[in-house]
Residue frames relative to the residue before (quaternion, step in Angstrom):
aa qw qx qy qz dx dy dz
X 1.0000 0.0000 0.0000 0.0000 0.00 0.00 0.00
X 0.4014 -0.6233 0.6253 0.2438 3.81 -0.47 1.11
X 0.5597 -0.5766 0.5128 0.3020 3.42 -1.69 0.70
X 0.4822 -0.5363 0.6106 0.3272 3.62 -1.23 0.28
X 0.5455 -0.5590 0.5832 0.2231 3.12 -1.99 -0.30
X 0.3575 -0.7533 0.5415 0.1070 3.62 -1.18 1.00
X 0.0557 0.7928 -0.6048 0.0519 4.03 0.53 0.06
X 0.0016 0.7860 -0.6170 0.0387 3.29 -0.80 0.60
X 0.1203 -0.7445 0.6534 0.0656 4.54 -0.65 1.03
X 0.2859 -0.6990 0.6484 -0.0960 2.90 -1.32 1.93
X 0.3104 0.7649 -0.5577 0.0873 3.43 -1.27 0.04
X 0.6188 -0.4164 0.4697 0.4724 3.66 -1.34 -0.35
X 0.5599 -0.5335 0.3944 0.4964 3.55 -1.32 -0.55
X 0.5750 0.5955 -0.1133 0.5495 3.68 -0.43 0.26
X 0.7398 0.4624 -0.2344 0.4290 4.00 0.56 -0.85
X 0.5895 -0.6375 0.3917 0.3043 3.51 1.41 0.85
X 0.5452 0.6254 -0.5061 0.2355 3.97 0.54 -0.12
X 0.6849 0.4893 -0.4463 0.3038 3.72 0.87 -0.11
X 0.3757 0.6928 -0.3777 0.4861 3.56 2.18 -0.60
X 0.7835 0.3850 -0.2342 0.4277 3.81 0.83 -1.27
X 0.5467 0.4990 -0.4913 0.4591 3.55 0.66 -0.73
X 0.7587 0.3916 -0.3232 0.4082 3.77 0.25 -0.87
X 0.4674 0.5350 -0.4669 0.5266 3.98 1.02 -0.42
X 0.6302 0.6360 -0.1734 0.4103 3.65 0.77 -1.06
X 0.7733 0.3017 -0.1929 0.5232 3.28 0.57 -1.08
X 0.5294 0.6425 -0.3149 0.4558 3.51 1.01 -0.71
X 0.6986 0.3317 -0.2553 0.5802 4.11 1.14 -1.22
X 0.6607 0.4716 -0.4650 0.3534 3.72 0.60 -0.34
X 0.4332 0.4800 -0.4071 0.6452 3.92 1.32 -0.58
X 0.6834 0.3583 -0.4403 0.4590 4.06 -0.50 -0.71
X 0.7443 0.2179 -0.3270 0.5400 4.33 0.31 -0.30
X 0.6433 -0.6447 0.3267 0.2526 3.88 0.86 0.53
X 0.1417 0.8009 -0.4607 0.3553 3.12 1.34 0.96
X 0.2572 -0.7175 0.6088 0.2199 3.56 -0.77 -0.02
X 0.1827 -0.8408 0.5095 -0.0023 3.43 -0.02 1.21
X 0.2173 -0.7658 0.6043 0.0352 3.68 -1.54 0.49
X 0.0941 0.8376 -0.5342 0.0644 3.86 0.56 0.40
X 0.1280 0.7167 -0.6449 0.2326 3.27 -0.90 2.15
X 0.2535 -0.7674 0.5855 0.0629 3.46 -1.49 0.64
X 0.1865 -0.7863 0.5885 0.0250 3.56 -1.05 0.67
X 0.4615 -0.2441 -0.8177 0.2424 1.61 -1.36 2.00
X 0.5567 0.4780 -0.5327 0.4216 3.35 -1.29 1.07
X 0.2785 0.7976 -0.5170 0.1379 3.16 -1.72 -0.95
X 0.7533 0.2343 0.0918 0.6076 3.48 1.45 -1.58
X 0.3488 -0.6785 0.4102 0.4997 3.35 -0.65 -0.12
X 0.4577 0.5799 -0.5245 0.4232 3.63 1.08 0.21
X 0.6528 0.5594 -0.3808 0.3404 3.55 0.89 -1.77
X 0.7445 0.5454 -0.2165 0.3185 3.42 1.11 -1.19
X 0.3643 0.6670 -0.3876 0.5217 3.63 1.55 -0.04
X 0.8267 0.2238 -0.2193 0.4672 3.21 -0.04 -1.54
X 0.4441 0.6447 -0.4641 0.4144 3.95 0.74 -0.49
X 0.7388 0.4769 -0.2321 0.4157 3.79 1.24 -1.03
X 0.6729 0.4781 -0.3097 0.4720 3.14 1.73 -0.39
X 0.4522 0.6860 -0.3339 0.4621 3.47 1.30 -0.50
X 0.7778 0.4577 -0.0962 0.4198 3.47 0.47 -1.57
X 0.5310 0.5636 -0.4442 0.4507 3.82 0.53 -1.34
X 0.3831 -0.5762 0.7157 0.0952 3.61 -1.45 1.35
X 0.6561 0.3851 -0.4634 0.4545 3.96 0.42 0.53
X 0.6360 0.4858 -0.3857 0.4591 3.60 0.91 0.45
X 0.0091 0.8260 -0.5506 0.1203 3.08 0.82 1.28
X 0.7473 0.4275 -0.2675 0.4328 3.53 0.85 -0.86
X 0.3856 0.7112 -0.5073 0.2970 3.77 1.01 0.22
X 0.4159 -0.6207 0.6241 0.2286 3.58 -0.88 1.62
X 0.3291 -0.6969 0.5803 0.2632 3.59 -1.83 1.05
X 0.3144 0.5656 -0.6452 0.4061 3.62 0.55 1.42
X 0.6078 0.4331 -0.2325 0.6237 3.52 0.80 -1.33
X 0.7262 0.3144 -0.5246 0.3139 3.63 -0.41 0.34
X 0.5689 0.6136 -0.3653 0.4078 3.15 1.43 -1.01
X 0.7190 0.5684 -0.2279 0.3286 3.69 0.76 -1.23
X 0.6373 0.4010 -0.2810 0.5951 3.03 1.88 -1.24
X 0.4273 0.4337 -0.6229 0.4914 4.06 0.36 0.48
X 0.6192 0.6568 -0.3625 0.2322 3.57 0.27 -1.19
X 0.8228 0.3251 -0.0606 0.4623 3.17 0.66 -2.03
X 0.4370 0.6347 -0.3998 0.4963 3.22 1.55 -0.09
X 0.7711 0.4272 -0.1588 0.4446 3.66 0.63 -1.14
X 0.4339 0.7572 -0.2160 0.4378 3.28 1.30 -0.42
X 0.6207 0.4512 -0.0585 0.6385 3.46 1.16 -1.86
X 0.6877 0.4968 -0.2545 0.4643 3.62 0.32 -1.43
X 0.6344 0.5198 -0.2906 0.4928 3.78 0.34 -0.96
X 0.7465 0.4938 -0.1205 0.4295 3.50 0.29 -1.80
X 0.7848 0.2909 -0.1737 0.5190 3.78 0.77 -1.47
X 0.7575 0.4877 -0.1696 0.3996 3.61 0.56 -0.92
X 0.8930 0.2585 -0.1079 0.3521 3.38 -0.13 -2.23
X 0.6831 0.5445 -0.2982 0.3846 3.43 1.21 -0.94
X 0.6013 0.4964 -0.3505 0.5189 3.58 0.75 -0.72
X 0.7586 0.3689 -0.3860 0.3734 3.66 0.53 -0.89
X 0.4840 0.6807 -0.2684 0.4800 3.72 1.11 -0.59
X 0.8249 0.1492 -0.2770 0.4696 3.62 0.55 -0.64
X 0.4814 0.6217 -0.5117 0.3464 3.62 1.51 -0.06
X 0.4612 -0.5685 0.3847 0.5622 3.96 1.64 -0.15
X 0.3571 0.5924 -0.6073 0.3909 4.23 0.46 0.37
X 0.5972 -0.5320 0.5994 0.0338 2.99 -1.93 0.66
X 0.0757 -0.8301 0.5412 0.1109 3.63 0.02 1.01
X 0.2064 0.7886 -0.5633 -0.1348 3.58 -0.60 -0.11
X 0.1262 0.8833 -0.4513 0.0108 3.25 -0.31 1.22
X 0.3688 -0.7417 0.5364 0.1617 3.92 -0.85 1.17
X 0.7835 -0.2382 -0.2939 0.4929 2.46 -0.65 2.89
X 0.0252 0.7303 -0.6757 0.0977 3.23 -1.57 0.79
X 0.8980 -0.0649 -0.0129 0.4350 3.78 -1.26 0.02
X 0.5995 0.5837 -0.1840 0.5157 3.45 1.32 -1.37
X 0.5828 0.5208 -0.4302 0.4517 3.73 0.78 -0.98
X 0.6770 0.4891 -0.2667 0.4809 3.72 1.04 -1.75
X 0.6437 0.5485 -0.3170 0.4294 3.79 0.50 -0.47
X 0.5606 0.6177 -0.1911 0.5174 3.48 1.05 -1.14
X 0.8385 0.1717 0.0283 0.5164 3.78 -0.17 -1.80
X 0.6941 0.4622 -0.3038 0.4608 3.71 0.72 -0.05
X 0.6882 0.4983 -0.1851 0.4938 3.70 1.19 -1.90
X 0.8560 0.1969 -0.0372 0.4766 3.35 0.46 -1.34
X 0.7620 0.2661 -0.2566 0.5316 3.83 0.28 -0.54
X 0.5620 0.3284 -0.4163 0.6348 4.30 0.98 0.38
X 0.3134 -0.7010 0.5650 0.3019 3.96 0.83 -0.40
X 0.4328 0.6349 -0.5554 0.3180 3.93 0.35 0.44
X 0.6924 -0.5936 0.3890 0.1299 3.67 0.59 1.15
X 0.8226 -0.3195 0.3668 0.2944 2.95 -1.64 -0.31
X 0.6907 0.3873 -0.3780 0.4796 3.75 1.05 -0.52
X 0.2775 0.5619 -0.6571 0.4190 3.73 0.37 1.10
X 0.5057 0.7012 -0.2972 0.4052 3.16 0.57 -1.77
X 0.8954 0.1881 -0.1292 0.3824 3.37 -0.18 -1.85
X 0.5857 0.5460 -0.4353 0.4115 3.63 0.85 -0.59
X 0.7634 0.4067 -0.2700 0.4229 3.47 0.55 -0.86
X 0.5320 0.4449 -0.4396 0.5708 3.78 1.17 0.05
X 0.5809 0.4428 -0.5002 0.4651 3.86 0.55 0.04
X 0.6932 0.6218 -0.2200 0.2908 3.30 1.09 -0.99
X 0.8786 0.1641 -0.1944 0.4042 3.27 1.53 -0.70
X 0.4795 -0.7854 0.3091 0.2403 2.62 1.97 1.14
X 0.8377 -0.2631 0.1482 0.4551 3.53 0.96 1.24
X 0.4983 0.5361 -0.4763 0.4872 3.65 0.96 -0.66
X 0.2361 0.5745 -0.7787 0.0891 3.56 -1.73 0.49
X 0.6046 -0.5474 0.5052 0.2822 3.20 -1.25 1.05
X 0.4248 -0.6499 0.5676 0.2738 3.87 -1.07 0.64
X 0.8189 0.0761 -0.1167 0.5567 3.60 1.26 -0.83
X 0.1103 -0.7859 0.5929 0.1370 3.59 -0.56 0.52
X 0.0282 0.7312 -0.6704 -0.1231 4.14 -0.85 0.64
X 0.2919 -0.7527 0.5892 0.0336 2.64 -1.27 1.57
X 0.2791 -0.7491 0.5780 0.1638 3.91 -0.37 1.44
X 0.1309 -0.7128 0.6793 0.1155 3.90 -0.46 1.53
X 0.1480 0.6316 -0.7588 0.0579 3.41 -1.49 1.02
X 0.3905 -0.5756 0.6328 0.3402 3.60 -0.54 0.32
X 0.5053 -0.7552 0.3491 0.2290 3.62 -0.92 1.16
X 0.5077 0.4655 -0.4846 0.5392 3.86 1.59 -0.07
X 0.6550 0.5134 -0.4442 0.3318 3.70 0.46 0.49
X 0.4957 0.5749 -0.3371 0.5569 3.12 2.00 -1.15
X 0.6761 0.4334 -0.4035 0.4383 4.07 0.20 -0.97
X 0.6917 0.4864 -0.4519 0.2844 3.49 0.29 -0.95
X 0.5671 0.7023 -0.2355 0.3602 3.27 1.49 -0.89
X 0.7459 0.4033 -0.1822 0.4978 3.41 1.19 -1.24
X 0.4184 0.6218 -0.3310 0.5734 3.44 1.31 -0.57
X 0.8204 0.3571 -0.2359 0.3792 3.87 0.13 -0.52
X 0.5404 0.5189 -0.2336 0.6197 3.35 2.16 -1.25
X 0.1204 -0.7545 0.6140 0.1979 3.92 1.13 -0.27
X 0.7831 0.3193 -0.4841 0.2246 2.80 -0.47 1.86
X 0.3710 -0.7385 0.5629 -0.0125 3.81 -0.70 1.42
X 0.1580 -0.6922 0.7010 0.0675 3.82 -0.86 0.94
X 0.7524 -0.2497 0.3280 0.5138 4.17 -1.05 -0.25
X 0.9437 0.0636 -0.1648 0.2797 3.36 0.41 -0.65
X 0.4150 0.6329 -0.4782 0.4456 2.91 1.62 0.31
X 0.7284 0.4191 -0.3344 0.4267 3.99 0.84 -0.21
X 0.0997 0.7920 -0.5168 0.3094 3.15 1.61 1.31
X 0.4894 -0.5761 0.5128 0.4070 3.43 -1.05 0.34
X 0.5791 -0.6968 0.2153 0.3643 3.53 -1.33 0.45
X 0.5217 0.6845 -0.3115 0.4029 3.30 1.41 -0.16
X 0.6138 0.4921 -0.2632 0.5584 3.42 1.36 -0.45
X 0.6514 0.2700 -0.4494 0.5485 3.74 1.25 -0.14
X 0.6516 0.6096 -0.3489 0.2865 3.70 0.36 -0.01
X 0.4254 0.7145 -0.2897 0.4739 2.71 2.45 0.04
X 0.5813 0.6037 -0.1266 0.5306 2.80 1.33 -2.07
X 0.6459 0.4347 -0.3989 0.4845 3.72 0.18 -0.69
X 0.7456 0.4524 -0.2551 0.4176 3.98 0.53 -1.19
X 0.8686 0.2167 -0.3124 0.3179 2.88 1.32 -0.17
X 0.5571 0.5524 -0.4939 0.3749 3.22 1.06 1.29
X 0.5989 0.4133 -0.4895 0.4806 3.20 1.34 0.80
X 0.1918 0.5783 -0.5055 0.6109 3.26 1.02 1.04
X 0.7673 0.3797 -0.2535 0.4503 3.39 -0.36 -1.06
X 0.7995 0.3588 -0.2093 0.4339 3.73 0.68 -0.96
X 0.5857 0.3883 -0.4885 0.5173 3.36 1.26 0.69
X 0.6331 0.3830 -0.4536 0.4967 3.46 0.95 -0.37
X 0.7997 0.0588 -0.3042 0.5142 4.06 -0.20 0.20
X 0.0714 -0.7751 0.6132 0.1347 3.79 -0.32 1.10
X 0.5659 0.6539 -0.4264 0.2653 3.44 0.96 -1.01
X 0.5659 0.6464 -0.2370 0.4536 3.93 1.72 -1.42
X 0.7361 0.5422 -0.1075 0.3906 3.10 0.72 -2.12
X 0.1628 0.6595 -0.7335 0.0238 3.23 -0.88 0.84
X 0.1482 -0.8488 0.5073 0.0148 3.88 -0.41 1.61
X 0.2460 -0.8442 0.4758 0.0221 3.34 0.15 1.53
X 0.2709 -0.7074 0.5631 0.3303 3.89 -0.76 0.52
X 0.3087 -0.7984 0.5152 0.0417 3.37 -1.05 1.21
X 0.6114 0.4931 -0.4630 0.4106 3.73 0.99 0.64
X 0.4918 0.5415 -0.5510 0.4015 3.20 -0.38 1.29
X 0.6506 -0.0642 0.2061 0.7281 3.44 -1.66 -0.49
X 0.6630 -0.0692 0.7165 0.2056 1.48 -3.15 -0.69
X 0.7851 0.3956 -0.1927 0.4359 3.42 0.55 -1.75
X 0.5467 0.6221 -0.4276 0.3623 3.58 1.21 -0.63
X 0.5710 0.5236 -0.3825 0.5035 3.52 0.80 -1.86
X 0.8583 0.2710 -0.3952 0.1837 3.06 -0.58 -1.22
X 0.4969 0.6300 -0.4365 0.4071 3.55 0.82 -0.84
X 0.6968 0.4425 -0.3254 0.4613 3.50 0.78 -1.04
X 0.4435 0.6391 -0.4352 0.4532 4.11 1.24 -0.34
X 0.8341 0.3678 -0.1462 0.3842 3.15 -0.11 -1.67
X 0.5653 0.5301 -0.3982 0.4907 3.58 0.93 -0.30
X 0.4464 0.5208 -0.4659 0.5589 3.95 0.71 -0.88
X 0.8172 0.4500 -0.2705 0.2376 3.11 -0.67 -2.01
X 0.9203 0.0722 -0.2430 0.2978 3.30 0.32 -0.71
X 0.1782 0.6517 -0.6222 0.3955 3.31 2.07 1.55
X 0.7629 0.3920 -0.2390 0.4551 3.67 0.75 -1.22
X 0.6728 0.4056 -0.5091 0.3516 3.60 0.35 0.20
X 0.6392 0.4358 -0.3873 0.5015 3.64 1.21 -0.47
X 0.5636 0.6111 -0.4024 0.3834 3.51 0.72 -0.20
X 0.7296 0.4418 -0.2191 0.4738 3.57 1.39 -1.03
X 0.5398 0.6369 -0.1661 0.5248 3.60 1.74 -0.30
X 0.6757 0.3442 -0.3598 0.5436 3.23 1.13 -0.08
């Protein structure tokens, strides 16, 4: 059985990428794909425990080591129980956010550096997503969005400078791994984004096939 495929949708809060991963997963099942649909934090029912502790807007006092670790151990489970087994059975993974999400909001907008990076490479023990789509909204678009969807987890009711961090620092990320990155513009439809998904995907899958 040939391995499957890992895809992984990146973005700010707000930048519409979980609406698309599912539009996404929904057309790969319609051409007979086997499909996998996971989220992070979560994924497991362990991943999903700590995903509750991460989130809950009463942990205001939660040091941003302990978040970084509790993405970690969260991913850890999620990798091990979930993405890796389904990936080599040849399934499609598509999962909304991964390692980058922890690199982004922890490395660069918490400022904890480079040991995100390494804890979470211990964590997925090699897994990286073959594609990663990065949904580009500029984050006063991502708030304006939630603000209307009335509703704000722990870190979406970050202050706004701290997403605008997060935003700087996943394009960062998509100049350092272009081959991964595929950095989609996210203002438009629903129908626009996605149309603009599936075109990438299958510019880069025929591109890697030859």
């Amino acid at each position: 059985m040939s391995r499957g495929l890992f895809i992984s949708f990146e973005g700010t809060d707000g930048s519409g990428k979980t609406t698309q991963y599912r539009l996404f997963a929904e057309y790969l099942v319609s051409l007979g794909y086997e499909v996998v649909t996971t989220r992070e934090p979560g994924g497991t029912p362990i991943s999903e425990k700590i995903r509750g502790i991460i989130l809950d807007p009463e942990n205001t006092e939660m040091d941003d080591m302990t978040e970084a670790l509790l993405f970690a151990a969260g991913r850890a489970q999620h990798v091990a129980q979930l993405i890796r087994p389904s990936v080599e059975a040849g399934k499609i993974v598509l999962c909304d956010r991964f390692m980058d999400s922890s690199i982004a909001y922890q490395g660069y907008a918490r400022g904890l550096g480079d040991c995100v990076r390494i804890i979470n490479e211990y964590a997925v023990a090699g897994m990286q997503p073959d594609l990663t789509f990065l949904l580009d909204l500029p984050p006063q678009a991502g708030r304006s969005r939630n603000v209307k969807a009335g509703k704000a987890d722990r870190l979406e009711k970050q202050a706004m400078e701290f997403h605008s961090k997060v935003y700087e620092g996943y394009k960062k990320l998509a100049e350092i791994y272009p081959d991964r990155f595929i950095v989609i513009d996210a203002d438009g439809s629903i129908e626009e984004v996605q149309a603009r998904i599936r075109r990438e995907f299958f510019e880069r899958k025929a591109t890697r096939s030859e």
